[in-house]
TORKOL-4160 file (C-alpha; in steps of 0.2 Angstrom, whole numbers, padded with zeros to 4 digits, m for minus):
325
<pt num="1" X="m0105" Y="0009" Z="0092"/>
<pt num="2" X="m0117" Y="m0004" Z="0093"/>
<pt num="3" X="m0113" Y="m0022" Z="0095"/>
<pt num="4" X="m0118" Y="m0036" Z="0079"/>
<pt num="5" X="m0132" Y="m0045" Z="0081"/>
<pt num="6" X="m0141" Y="m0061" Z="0070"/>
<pt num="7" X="m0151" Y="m0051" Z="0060"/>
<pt num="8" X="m0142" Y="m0036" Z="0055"/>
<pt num="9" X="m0126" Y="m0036" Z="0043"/>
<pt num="10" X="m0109" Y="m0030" Z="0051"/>
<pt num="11" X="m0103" Y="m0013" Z="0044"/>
<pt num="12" X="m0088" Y="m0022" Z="0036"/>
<pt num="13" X="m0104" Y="m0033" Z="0027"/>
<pt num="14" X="m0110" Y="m0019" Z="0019"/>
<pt num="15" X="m0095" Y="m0010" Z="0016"/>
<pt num="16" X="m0088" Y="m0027" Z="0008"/>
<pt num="17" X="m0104" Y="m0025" Z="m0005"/>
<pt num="18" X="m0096" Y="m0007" Z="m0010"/>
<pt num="19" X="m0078" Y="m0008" Z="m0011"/>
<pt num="20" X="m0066" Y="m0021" Z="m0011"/>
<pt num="21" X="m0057" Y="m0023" Z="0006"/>
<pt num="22" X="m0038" Y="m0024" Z="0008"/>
<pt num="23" X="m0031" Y="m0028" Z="0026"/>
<pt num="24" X="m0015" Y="m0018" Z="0027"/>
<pt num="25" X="m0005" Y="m0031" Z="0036"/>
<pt num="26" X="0003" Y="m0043" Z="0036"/>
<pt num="27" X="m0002" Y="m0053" Z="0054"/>
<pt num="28" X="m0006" Y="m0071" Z="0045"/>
<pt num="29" X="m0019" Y="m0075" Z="0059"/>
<pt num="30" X="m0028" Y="m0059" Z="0056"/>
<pt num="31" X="m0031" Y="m0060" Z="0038"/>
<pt num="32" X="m0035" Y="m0077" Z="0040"/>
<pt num="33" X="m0048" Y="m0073" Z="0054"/>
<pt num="34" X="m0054" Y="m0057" Z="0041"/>
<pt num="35" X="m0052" Y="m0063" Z="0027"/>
<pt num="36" X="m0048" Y="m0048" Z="0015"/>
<pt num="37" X="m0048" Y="m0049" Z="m0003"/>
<pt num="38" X="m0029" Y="m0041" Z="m0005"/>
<pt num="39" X="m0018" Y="m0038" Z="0008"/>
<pt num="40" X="0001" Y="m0031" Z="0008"/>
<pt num="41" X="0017" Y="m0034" Z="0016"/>
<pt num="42" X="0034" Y="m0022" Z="0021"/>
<pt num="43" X="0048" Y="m0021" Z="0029"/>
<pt num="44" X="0040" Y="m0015" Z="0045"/>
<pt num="45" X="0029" Y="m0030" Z="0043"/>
<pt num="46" X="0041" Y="m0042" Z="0041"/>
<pt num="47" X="0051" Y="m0038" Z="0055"/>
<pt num="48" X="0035" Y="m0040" Z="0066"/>
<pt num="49" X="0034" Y="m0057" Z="0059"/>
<pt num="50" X="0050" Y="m0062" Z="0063"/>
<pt num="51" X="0042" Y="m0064" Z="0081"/>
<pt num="52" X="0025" Y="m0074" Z="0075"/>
<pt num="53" X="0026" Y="m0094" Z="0077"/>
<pt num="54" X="0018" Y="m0095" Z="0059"/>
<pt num="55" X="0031" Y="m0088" Z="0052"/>
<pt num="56" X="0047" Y="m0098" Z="0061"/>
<pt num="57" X="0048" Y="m0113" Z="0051"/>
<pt num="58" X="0052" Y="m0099" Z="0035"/>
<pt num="59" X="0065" Y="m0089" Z="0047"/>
<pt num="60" X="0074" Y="m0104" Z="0051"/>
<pt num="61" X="0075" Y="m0107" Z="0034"/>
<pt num="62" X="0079" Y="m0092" Z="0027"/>
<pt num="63" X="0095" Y="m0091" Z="0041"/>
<pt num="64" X="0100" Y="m0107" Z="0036"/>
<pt num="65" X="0102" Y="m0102" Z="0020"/>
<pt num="66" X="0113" Y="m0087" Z="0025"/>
<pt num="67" X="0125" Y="m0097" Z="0036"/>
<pt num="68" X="0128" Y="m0109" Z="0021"/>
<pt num="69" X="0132" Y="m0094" Z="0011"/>
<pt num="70" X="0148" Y="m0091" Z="0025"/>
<pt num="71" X="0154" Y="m0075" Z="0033"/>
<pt num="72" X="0137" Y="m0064" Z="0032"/>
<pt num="73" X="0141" Y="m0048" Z="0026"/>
<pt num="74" X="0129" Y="m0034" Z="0020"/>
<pt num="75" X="0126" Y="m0043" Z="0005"/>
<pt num="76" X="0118" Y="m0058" Z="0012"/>
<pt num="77" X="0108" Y="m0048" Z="0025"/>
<pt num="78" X="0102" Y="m0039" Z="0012"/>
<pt num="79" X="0097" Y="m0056" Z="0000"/>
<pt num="80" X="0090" Y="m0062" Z="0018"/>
<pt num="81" X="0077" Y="m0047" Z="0018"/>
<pt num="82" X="0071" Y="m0050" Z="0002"/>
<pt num="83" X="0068" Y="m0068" Z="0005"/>
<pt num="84" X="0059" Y="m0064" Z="0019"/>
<pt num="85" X="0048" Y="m0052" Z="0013"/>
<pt num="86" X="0044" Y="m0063" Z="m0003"/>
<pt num="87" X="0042" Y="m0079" Z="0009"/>
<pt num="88" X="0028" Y="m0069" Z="0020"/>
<pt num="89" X="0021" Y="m0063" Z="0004"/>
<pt num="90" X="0019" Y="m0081" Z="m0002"/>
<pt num="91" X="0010" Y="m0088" Z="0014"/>
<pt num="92" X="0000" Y="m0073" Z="0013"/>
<pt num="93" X="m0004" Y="m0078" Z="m0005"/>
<pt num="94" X="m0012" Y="m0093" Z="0000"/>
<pt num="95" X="m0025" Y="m0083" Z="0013"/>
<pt num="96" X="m0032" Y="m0073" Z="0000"/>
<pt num="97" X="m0042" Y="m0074" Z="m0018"/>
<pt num="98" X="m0031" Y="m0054" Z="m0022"/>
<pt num="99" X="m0017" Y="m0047" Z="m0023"/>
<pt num="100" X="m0001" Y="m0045" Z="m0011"/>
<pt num="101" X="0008" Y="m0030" Z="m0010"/>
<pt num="102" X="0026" Y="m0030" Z="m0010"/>
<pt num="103" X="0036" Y="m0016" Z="m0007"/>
<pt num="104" X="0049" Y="m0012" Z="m0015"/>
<pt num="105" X="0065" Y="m0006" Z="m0006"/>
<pt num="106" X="0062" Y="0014" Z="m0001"/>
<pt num="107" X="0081" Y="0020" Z="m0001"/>
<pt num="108" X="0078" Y="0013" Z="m0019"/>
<pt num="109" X="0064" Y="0028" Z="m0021"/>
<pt num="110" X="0072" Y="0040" Z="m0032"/>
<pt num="111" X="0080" Y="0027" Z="m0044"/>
<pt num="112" X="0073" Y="0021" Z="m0057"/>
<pt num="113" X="0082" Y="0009" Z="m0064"/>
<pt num="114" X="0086" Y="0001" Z="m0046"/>
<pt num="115" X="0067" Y="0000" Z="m0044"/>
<pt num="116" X="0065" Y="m0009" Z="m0060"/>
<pt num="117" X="0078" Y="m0021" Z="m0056"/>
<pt num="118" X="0072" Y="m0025" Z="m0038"/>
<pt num="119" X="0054" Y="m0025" Z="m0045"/>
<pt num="120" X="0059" Y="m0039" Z="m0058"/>
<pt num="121" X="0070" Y="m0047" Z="m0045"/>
<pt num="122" X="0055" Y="m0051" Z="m0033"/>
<pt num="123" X="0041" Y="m0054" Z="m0047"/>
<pt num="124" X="0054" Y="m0070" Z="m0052"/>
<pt num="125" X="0056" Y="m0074" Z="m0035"/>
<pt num="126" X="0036" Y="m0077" Z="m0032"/>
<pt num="127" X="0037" Y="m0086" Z="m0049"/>
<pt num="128" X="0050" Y="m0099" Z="m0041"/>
<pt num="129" X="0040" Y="m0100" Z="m0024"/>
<pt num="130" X="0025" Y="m0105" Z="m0039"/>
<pt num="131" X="0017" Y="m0087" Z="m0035"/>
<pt num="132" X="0013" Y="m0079" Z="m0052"/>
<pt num="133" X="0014" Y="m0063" Z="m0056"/>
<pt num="134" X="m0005" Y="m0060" Z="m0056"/>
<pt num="135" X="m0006" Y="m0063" Z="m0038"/>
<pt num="136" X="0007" Y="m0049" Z="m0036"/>
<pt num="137" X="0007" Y="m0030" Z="m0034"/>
<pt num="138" X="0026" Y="m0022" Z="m0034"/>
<pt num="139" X="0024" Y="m0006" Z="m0021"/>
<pt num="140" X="0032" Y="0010" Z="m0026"/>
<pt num="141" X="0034" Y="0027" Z="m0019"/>
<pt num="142" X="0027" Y="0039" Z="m0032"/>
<pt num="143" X="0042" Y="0051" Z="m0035"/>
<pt num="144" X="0044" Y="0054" Z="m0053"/>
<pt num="145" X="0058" Y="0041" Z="m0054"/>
<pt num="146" X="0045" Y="0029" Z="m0046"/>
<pt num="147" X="0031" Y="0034" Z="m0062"/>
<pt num="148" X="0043" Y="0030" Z="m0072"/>
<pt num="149" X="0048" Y="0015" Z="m0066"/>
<pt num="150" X="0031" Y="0009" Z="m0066"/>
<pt num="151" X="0029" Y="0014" Z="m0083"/>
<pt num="152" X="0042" Y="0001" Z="m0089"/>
<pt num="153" X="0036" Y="m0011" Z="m0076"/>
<pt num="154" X="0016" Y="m0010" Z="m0082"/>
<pt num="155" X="0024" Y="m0011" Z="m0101"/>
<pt num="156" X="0031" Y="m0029" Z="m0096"/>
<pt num="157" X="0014" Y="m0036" Z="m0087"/>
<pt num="158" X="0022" Y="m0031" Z="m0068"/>
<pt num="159" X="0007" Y="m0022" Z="m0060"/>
<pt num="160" X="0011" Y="m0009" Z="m0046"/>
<pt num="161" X="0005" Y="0001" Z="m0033"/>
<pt num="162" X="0010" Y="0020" Z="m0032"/>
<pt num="163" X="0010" Y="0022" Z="m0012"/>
<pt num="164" X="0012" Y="0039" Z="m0005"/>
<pt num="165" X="0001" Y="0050" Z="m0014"/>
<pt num="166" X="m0002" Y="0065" Z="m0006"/>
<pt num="167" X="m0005" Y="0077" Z="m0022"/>
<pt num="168" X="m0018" Y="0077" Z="m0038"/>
<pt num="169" X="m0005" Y="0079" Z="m0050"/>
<pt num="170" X="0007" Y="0066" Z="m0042"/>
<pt num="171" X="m0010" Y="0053" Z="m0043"/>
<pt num="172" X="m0013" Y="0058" Z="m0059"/>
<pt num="173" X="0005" Y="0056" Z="m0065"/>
<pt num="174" X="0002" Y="0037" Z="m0059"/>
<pt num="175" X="m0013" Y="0035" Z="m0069"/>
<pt num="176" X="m0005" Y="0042" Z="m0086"/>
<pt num="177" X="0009" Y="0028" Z="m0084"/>
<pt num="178" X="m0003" Y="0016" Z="m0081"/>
<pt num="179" X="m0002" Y="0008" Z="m0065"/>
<pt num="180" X="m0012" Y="m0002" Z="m0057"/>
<pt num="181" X="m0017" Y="0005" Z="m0042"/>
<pt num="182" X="m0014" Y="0020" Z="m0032"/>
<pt num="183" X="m0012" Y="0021" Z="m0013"/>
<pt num="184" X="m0018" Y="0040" Z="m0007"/>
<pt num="185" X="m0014" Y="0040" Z="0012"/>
<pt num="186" X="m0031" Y="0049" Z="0019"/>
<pt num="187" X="m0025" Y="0049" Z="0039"/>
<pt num="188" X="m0006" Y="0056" Z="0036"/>
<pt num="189" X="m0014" Y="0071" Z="0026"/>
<pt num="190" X="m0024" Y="0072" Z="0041"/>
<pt num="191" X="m0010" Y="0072" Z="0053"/>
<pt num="192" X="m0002" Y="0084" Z="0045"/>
<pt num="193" X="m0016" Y="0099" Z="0047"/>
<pt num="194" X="m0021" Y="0093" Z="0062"/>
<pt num="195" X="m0002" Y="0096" Z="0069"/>
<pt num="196" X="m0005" Y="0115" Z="0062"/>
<pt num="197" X="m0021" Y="0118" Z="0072"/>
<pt num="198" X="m0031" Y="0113" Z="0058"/>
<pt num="199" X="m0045" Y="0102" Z="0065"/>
<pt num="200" X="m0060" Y="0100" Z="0053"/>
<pt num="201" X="m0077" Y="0102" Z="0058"/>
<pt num="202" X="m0084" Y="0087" Z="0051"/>
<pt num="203" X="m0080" Y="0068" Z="0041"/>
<pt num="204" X="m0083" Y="0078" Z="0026"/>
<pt num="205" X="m0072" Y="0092" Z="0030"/>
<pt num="206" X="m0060" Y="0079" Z="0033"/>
<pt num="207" X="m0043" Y="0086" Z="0021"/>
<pt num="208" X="m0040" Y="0067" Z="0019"/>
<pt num="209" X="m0056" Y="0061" Z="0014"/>
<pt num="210" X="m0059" Y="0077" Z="0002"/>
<pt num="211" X="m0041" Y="0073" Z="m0006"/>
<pt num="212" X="m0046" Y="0055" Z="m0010"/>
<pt num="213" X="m0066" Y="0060" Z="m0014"/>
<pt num="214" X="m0055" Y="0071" Z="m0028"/>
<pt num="215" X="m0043" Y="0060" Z="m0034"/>
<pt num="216" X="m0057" Y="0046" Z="m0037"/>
<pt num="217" X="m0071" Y="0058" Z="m0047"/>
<pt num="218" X="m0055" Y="0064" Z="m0057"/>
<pt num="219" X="m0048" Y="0049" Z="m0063"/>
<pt num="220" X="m0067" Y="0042" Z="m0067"/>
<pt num="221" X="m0071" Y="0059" Z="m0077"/>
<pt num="222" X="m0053" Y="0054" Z="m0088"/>
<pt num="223" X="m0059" Y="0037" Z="m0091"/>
<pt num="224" X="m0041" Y="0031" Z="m0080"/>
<pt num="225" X="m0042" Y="0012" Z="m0076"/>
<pt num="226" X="m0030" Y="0016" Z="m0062"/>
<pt num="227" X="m0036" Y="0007" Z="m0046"/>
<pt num="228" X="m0040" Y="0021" Z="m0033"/>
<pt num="229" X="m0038" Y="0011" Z="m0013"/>
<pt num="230" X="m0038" Y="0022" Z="0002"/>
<pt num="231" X="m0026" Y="0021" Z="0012"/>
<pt num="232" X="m0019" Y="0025" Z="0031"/>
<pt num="233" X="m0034" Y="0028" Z="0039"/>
<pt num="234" X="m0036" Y="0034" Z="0058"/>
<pt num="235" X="m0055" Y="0029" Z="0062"/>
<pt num="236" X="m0070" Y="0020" Z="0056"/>
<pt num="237" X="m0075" Y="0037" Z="0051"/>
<pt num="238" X="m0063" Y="0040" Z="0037"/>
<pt num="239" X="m0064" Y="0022" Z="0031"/>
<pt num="240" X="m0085" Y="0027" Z="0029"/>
<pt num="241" X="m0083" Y="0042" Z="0022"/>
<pt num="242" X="m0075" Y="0034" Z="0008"/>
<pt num="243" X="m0089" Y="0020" Z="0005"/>
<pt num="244" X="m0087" Y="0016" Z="m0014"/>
<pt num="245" X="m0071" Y="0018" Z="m0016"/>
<pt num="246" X="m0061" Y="0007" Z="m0030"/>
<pt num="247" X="m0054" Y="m0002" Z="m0013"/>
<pt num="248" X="m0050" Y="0003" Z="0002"/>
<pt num="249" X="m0034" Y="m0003" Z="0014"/>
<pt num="250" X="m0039" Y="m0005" Z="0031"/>
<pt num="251" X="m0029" Y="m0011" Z="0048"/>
<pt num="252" X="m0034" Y="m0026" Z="0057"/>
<pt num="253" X="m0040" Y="m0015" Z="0072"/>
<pt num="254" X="m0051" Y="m0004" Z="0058"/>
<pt num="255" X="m0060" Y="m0021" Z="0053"/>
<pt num="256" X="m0061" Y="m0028" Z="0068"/>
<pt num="257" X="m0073" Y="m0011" Z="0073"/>
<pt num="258" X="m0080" Y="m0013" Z="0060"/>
<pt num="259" X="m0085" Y="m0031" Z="0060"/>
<pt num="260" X="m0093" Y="m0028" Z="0076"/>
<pt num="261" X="m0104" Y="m0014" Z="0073"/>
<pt num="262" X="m0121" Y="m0013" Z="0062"/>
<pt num="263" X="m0128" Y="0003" Z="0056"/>
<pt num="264" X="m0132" Y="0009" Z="0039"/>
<pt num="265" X="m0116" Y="0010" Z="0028"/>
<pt num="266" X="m0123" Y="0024" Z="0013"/>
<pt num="267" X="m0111" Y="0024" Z="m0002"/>
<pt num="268" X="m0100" Y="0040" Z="m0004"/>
<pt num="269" X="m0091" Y="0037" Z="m0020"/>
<pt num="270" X="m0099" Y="0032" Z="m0037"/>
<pt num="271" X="m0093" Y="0032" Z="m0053"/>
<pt num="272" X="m0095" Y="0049" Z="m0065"/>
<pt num="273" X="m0097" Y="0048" Z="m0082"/>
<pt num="274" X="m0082" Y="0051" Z="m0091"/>
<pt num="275" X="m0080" Y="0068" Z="m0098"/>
<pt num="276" X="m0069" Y="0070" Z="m0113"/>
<pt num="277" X="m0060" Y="0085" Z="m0112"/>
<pt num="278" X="m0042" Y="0092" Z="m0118"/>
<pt num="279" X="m0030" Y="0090" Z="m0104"/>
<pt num="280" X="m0011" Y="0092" Z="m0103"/>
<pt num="281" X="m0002" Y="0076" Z="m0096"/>
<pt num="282" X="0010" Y="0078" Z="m0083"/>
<pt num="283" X="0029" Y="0079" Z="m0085"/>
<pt num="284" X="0043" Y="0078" Z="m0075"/>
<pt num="285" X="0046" Y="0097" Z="m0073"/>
<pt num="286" X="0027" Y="0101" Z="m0068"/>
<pt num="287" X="0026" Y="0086" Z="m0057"/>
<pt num="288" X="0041" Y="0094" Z="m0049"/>
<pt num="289" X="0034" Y="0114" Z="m0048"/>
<pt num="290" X="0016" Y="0106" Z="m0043"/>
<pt num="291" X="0025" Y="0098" Z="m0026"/>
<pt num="292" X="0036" Y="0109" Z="m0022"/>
<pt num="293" X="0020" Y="0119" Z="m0022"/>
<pt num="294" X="0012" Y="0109" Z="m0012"/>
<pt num="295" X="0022" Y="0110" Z="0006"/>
<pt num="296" X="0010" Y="0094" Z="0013"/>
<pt num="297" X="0013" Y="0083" Z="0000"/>
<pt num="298" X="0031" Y="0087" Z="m0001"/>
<pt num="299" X="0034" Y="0084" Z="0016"/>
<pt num="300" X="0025" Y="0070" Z="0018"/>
<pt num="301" X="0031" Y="0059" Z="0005"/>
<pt num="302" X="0048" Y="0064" Z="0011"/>
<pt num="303" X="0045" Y="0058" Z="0027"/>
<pt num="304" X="0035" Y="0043" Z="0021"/>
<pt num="305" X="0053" Y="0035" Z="0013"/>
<pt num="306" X="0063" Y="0041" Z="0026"/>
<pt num="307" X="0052" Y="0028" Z="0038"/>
<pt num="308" X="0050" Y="0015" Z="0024"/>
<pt num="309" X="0069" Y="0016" Z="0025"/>
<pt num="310" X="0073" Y="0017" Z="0042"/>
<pt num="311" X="0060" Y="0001" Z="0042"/>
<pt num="312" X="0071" Y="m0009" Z="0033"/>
<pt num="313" X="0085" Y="m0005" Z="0041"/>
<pt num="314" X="0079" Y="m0010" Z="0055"/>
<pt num="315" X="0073" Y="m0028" Z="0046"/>
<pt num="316" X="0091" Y="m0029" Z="0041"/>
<pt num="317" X="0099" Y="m0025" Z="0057"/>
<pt num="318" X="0086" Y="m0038" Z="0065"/>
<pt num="319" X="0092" Y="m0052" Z="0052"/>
<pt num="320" X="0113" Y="m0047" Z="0055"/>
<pt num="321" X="0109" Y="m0048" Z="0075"/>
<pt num="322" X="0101" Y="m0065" Z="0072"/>
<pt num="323" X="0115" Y="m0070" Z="0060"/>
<pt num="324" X="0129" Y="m0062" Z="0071"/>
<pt num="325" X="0134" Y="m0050" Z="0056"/>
């Protein structure tokens, strides 16, 4: 890697002129310091920023506003949580031009109508913090009941983003009920061969990068306006391969590599001409067959919300120690 100098452009320069860059985190001083067009916050992030100075004046606040509510059971802790994670989402919201990307709640995955309710819960609460809705995505694992809870939330002007894609039909199921934006998670796919011995040869061997090359020439050929954003990558070599992308999700140590090296940054993805061709939509029953087919995807969706969960429990059990529930 070489080091930037006066008269080249930084990798993240020229990447920036090909996709739109999204900073997964939510470290306030990092996004200000890289300012990324979108960025995303979760329970996992949250918590974190329970220890950032930034972020004290809207903790103290939050656990005054608990302690007024007396004896803080369950029920508060949990209201705590979602003031938090909408309170960092608004501070993040002043950072950036885009789009934050709030999660909602993962032991909430395979309801719908819970997913709905929290969705519409936290799109007010931006609107009362003077956030509207257009600076917001509503983060949803994409189970079935997650589609379909984005297809009612897309139908009422609440955009989302279907995270934990791991399988075509599972993107393609997001696209057909309109959502915003798709999150396939290039670097857990990886993982998940690479624990099986599978190592590929090359970038373009890459299971992750090949699954998200896919996806991206699919939805272009159907004419889907879904957004298609890499996600979870492990190396400045995955987030390259996918040069061109709709956008691509990126950690702060991923833009901070990249923001210090030059080289050429060659486009990987372009848009294909939209093919019109007959093609069965997904439903619920061959969205189920197809990954229960597919023991990756499968697995790791399932493992994706167990750790979303476990995330926020742990953002909860953090708030309840610092309230002495």
């Amino acid at each position: 890697m070489t080091s930037t100098d006066t008269s080249s452009p930084s990798r993240l320069q020229q990447l920036r002129e090909l996709s739109v860059v999204v900073a997964d985190t939510g470290d306030y001083d990092a996004i200000a310091r890289l300012k990324p067009v979108d960025c995303t916050t979760n329970p996992t992030l949250v918590k974190k920023a329970l220890d950032l100075p930034v972020y004290a004046g809207l903790i103290e606040r939050e656990l005054e506003w608990a302690r007024a509510q007396g004896a803080p059971g369950k029920a508060v802790v949990d209201e705590v949580a979602d003031r938090l994670t909408v309170g960092v989402g608004a501070m993040l919201s002043e950072l950036i031009p885009g789009r934050v990307s709030t999660e909602v709640d993962a032991d909430l995955a395979h309801d719908t109508a819970a997913t709905v309710a929290k969705a519409r819960k936290f799109i007010q609460m931006y609107a009362e913090r003077g956030i509207p809705r257009e600076k917001v995505l509503i983060k949803v694992a994409a189970t079935w009941e997650g589609v379909e809870a984005a297809r009612q939330l897309q139908a009422e002007g609440i955009d989302c983003n279907l995270t934990l894609i791991f399988n075509p039909t599972q993107a393609l199921a997001c696209a057909e009920a309109g959502a915003f934006l798709i999150s396939p998670f290039v670097g857990r796919i990886l993982d998940w061969y690479k624990a099986r011995g599978q190592v590929p040869a090359s970038i373009d061997e890459d299971p992750g990068v090949k699954f998200v090359r896919g996806v991206y020439n699919e939805f272009k050929k159907r004419g889907h306006a879904t957004v298609v954003m890499g996600a979870s990558f492990r190396s400045v070599d995955q987030v390259l391969a996918l040069a061109g992308c709709d956008r691509l999700t990126i950690s702060p140590d991923l833009l901070e590599q990249l923001a210090s090296s030059t080289g050429v940054v060659e486009r990987k993805l372009s848009p294909l001409p939209r093919e019109d061709r007959a093609v069965a939509p997904v439903t619920a029953e061959s969205f189920a067959a197809d990954l229960a087919a597919d023991a990756m995807a499968s697995e790791k969706l399932a493992e994706g919300i167990a750790a979303f969960a476990k995330d926020l429990d742990a953002l909860r059990a953090d708030i309840g120690a610092r309230l002495g529930a």
